[in-house]
N, C-alpha and C positions, 0 to 999 in steps of 0.2 A: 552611487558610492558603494552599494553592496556589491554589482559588480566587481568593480575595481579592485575593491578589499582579495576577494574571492580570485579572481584572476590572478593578483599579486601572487597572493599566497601559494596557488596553484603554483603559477610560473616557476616560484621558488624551490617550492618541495620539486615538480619536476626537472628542473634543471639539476640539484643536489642529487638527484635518481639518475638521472642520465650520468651524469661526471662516477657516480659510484659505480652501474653496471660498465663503464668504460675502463675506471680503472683497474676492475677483478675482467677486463680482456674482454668484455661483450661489446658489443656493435649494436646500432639501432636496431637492426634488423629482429633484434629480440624481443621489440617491442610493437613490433608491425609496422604498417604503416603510419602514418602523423590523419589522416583520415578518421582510420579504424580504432586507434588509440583515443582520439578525442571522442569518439561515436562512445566506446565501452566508460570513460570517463563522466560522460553525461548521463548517462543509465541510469547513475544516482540520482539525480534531479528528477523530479515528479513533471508529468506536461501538463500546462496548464489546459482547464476543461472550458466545454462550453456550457456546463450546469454547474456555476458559482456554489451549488449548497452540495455536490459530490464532489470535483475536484478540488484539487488536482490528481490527475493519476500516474502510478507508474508503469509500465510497461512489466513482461515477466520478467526480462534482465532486469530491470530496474529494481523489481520487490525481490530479486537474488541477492543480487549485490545489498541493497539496506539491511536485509536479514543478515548480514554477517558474511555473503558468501556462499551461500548453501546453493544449491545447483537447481538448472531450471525446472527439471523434474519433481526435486523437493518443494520446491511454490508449487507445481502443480500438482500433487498430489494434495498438499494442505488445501488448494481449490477445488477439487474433487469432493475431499470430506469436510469441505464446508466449515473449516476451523482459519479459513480469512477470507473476507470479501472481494468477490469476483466479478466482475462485470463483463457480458462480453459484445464488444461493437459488432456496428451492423456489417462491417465489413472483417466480420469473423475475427475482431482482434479480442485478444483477455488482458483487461484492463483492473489498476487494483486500488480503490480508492485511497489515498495517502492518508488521509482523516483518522483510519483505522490504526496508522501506529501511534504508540506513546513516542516522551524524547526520547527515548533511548531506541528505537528503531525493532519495540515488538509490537506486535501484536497487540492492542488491549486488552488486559486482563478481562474475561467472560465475555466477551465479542460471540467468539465460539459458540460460548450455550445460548447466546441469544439467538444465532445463526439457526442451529440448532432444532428451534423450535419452530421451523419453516422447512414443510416438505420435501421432497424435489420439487424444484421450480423449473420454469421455462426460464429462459434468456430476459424477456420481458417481466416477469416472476421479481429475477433476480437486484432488477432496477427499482423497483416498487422497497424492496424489502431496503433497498442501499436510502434510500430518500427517509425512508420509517427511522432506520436507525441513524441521520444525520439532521434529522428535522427537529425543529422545538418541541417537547411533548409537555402540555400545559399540567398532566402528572407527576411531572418531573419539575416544577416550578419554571417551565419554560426553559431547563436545559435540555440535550440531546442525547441520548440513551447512550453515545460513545463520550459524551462528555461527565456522563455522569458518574459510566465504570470506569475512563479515568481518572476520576476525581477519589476512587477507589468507596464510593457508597455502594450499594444494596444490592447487590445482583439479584435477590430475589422479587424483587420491584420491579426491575426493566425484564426481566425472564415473564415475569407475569404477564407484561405489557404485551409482550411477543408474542405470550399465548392467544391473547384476547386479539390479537390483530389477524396474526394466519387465521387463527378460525374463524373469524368474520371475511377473509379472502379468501377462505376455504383452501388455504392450505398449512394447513399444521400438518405435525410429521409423525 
């Protein structure tokens, strides 16, 4: 049924799209191909994971586009300075846990300074810390450090947690 809903809707809005750039004299061809069109269209959608407690994820187009649009350089840079979570597969792809946004498609508030509180990591590093911050912490009454800042409690509670964690995996920052 969610499909359904979801495709409907789709179909609608793009048809009304199509008939309006037709009418101001555009041609398909303005929108590429019907391929590459549905390809960029799904980029929103998160892929589902094979680790149930980190996915789903999105791709770097995908964490573009839900960020409002901003360009793939601008995700990649916020992955560089470690102000959103990054994951990257074995087969060299950068992968961005979906968990990490609120409803409204940011960021979680203080994500970052928890980030933050973990050194440079390796690749592998990076996955440990994604599982830390998506896991039940029985400190948190058995919520998960993303559930907790969006629930908009304590940052300085889950910041602490972090600290006490890198430096027991020896990498605090």
């Amino acid at each position: 049924a969610y499909v359904e809903r979801v495709s409907a809707h789709g179909t609608a809005e793009l048809a009304r799209r199509v008939d309006a750039l037709r009418a101001q004299g555009h041609g398909l061809d303005a929108l590429g191909d019907a391929d590459s069109l549905a390809a960029r269209m799904l980029a929103a959608v998160p892929e589902p994971s094979p680790w149930a407690q980190l996915g789903p994820f999105y791709s770097t187009a995908g964490m573009a586009r839900v960020l409002g649009g901003v360009s793939r350089q601008a995700v990649e840079e916020r992955r560089r300075r470690r102000t959103i979570l990054a994951l990257r597969t074995s087969d060299d792809v950068w992968v961005y846990p979906a968990f990490q946004l609120d409803g409204r498609n940011r960021v979680v508030r203080g994500l970052a300074d928890v980030l933050a509180r973990f050194g440079p990591a390796t690749d592998d590093d990076a996955w440990m810390v994604a599982a830390f911050v998506a896991a039940p912490q029985p400190e948190l009454g058995g919520r998960t450090i993303v559930d907790h800042l969006a629930g908009g409690d304590d940052l300085a509670e889950v910041v602490a947690l972090a600290d006490d964690r890198a430096e027991r995996w020896g990498l605090a920052s």
